[in-house]
C-alpha positions as CSV (number, residue, x, y, z in Angstrom):
1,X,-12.7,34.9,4.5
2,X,-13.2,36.5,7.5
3,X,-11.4,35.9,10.7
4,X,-12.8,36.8,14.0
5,X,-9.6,36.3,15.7
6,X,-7.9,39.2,13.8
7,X,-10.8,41.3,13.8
8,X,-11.1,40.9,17.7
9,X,-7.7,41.7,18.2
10,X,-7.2,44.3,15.8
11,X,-10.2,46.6,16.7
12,X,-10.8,45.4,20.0
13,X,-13.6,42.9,21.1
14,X,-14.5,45.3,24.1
15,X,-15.9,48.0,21.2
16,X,-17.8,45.6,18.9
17,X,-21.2,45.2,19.0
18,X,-23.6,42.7,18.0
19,X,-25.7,42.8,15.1
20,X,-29.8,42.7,15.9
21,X,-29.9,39.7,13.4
22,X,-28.1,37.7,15.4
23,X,-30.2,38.5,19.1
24,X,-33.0,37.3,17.0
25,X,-34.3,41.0,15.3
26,X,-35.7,40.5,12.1
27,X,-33.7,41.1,8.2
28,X,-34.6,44.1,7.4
29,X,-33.5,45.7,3.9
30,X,-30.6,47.4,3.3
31,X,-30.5,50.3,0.9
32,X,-27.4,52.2,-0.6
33,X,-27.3,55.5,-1.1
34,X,-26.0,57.2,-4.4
35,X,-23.3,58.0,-2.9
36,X,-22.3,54.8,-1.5
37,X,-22.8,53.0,-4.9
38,X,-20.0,55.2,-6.0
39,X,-17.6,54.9,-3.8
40,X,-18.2,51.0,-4.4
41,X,-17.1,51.3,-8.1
42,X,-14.1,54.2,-6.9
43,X,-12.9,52.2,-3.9
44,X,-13.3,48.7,-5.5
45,X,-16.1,47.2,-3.4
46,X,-19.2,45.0,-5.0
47,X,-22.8,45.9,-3.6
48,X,-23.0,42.1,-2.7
49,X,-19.4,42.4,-0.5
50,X,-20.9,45.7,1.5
51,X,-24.0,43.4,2.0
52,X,-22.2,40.7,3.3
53,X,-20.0,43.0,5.7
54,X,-23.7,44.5,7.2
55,X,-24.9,41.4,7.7
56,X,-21.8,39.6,8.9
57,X,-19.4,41.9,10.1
58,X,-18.6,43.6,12.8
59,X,-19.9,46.9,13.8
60,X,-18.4,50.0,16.3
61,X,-19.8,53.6,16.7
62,X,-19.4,55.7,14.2
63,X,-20.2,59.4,14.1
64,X,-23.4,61.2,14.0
65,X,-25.3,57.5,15.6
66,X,-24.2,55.7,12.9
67,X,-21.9,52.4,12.9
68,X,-19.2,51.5,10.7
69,X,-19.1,47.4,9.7
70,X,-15.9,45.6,9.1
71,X,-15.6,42.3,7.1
72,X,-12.5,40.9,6.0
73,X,-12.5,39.2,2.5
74,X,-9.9,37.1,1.0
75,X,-8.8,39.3,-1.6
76,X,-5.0,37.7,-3.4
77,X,-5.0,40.5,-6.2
78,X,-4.0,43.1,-6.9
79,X,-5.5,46.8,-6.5
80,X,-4.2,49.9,-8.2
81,X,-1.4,48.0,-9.2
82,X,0.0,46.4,-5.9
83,X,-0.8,42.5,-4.6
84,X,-2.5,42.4,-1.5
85,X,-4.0,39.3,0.2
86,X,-7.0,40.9,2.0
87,X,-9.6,43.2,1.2
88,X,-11.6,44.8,3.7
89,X,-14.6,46.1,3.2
90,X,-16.4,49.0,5.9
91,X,-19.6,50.6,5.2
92,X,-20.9,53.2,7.4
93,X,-24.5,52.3,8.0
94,X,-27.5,54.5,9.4
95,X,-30.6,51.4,11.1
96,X,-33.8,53.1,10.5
97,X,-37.0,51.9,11.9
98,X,-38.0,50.2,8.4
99,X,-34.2,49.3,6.7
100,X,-30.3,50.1,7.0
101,X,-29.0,52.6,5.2
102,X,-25.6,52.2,4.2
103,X,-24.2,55.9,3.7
104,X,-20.2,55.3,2.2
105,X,-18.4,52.7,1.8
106,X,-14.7,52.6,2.7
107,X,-12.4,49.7,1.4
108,X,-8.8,48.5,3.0
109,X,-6.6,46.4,1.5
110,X,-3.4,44.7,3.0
């Protein structure tokens, strides 16, 4: 699951910023792009894990006014043939006016 603790301290609580849902902005729908869809299947993500890490996650600046999410998940398998015990998933997200755009999807595992 995730752990705030390690997230704070590994990407620094100073850069993170908080998610509109949680000051009290409204859900709004989040759309992934072709592109992201594949790099789901190539990197090993599920659509529902990138979901979770938008709405849950933490987010810092990205380039071009976008922001990249981090969400840890307890992962204890194994991925292209080595074990790891956490899988985390980062999805580079453009917020529009009407829904959040996820863009690519990059997945970590250690």
């Amino acid at each position: 699951m995730y752990d705030v603790k390690r997230n704070s301290a590994e990407w620094g609580a100073a850069s993170l910023l908080t998610p509109k849902w949680l000051t009290g902005g409204s859900m709004k729908p989040i759309r992934l792009t072709q592109h992201a869809r594949q790099q789901c299947l190539d990197r090993g993500a599920s659509e529902a894990e990138v979901i979770q890490a938008v709405r849950h996650g933490t987010r810092q600046p990205a380039k071009r006014g976008r922001e990249q999410c981090r969400y840890n998940f307890a992962f204890g398998q194994s991925w292209q043939g080595r074990p790891y015990a956490i899988k985390q998933v980062a999805p580079v997200i453009k917020e529009e006016d009407a829904e959040i755009v996820v863009i690519t999807v990059y997945t970590f595992y250690f």
